[in-house]
N, C-alpha and C positions, 0 to 999 in steps of 0.2 A: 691138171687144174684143181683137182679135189684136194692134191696133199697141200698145196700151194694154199688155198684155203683154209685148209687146219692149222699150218703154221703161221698164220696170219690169227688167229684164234677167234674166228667166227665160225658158229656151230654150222658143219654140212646144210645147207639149201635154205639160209637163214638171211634175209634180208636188212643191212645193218639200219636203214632208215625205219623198218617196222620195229625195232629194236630201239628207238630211239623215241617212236609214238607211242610203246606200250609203255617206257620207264615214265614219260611225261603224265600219260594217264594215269599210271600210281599215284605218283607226288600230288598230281591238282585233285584224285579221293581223297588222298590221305590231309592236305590242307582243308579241304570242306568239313571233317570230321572233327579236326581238332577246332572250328572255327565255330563249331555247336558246340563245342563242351566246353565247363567250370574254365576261366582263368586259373594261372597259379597264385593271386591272389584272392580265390576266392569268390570273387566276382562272376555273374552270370552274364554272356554275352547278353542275351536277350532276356533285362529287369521285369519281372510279375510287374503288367499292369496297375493291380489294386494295391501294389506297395506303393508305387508312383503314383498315384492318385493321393495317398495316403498323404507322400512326402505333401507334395504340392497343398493340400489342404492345410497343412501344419506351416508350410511357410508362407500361406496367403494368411492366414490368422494374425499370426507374427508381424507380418509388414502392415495388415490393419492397426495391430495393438499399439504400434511405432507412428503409424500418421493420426490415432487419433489422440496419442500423447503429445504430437508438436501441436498438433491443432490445437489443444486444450492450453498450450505453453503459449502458443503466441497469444488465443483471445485472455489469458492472465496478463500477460505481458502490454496489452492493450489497454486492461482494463487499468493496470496499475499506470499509464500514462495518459489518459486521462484523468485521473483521480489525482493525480500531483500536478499536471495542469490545472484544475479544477481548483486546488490549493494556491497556486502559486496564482491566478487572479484572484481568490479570494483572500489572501492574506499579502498580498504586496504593498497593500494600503497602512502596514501593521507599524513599522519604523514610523513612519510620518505622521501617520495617527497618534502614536503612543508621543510623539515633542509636541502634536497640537492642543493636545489636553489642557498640557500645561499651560496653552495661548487662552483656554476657556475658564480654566482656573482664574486664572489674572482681572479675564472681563467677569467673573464674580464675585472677587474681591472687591474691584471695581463699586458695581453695584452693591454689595453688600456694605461698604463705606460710608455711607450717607442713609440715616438712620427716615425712616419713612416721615415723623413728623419734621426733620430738618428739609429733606425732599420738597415737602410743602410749604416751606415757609421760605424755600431757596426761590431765584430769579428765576423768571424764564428761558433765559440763555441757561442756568444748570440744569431746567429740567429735560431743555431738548435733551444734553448732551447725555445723559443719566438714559433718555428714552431713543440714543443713538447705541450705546452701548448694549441696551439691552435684543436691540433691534440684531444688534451683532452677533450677539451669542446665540439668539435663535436662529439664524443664518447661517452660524459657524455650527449649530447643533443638526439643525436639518442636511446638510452638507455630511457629517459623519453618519446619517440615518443612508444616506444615498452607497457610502462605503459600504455599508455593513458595520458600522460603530454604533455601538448603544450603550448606554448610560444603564447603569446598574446600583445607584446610588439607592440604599434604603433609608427607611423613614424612622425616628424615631420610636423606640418599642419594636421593631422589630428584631428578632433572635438573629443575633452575631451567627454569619457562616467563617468558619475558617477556608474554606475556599475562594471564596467570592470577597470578603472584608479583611483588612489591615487593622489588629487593635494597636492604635496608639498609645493611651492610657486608659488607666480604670480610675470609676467612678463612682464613689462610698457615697451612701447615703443619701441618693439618687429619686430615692423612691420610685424606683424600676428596679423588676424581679432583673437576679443576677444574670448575665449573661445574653443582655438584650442591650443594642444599641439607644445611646443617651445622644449622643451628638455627634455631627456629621462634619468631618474635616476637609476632607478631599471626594469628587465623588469618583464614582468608580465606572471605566469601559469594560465593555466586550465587540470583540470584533469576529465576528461568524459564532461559532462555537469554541470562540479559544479567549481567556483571560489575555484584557491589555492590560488593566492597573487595576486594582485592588480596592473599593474603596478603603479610604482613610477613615475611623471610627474612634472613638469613646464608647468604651462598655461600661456599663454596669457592676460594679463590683458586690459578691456578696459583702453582706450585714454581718457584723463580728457576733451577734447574737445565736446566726442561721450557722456560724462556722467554728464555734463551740460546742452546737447540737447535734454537731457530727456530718454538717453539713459540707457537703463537697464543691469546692470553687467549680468554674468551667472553664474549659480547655480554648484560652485565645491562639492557641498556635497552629498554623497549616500543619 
């Protein structure tokens, strides 16, 4: 029985199943061993805590710096849609305002037509109608006051803006210093903070005396 056993090549009095539990008990040390040590890339199976801590702090920072840059995106984005709503009911009135002027113009032609002493010595039937039209324009003025339209028409003697006034012509020898409104042609809107029309104007021209003494015209152009 014993050669019988040799040639079969199990050592003399050797149990082939405990031979089979001691190879398994190597293999699962020797797995536990390499299962604590370095990867081959380096890596540690089991990462230092305070690196991990480390990461995670750096990318909670990160993901705040990212939500408080939309946050700030959206209420811009907010604010700029409001702000052009804001415009667009305050300046929708701008096209229709800017043809009605010209309806105010007319009604003060109108009245300016009929000189004050003829006014008075005209019937009664022209005075209603003189005191209908004028009714009108204050009606049609108070109405662009409710838009946000307002009259910007200056007085004479006051100093020509090239922003605000259109010179139409100048005006020698005026006896008004250069560069100051003489007479008033068209008046002039504004609607919120933004130029409708221009008033129309006559300036003031210097004196050929003041502009031989080296005296310098003034600047009518926007």
């Amino acid at each position: 029985m014993s050669d019988q056993n040799n040639e079969n090549g199990n050592p003399r009095g050797t149990d082939p199943k405990s031979l089979k539990e001691a190879a398994d008990a190597i293999l699962a040390a020797d797995a536990a061993a390499k299962k604590d040590e370095p990867g081959k890339d380096g890596t540690e199976a089991n990462p230092d805590p305070f690196e991990v801590l480390t990461a995670l702090q750096k990318e909670n920072e990160e993901l705040k710096d990212k939500l408080l840059r939309a946050v700030a995106e959206a209420e811009n984005t907010r604010r700029r849609a409001e702000r052009d709503k804001q415009d667009a009911a305050r300046y929708a009135a701008a096209g229709f305002g800017r043809d009605m002027v010209q309806v105010s113009d007319n009604l003060r032609r109108a009245i300016a037509a009929l000189k004050p002493e003829d006014r008075e010595a005209s019937p009664e039937t022209v005075k209603s109608l003189i005191d209908g039209v004028e009714a009108t324009e204050r009606q049609l003025l108070a109405t662009f006051e409710r838009h946000g339209i307002k009259e910007i028409t200056p007085a004479p003697g006051d100093k020509f803006d090239a922003h605000l006034h259109e010179a139409m012509f100048e005006v020698p020898n005026s006896g008004q210093p250069a560069g100051t409104v003489v007479h008033v042609v068209e008046a002039g809107y504004m609607i919120g903070d933004r130029l409708l029309r221009a008033a129309r104007v006559g300036v003031a021209k210097a004196d050929d005396n003041a502009a031989q003494a080296g005296g310098e015209g003034v600047d009518i152009k926007a």
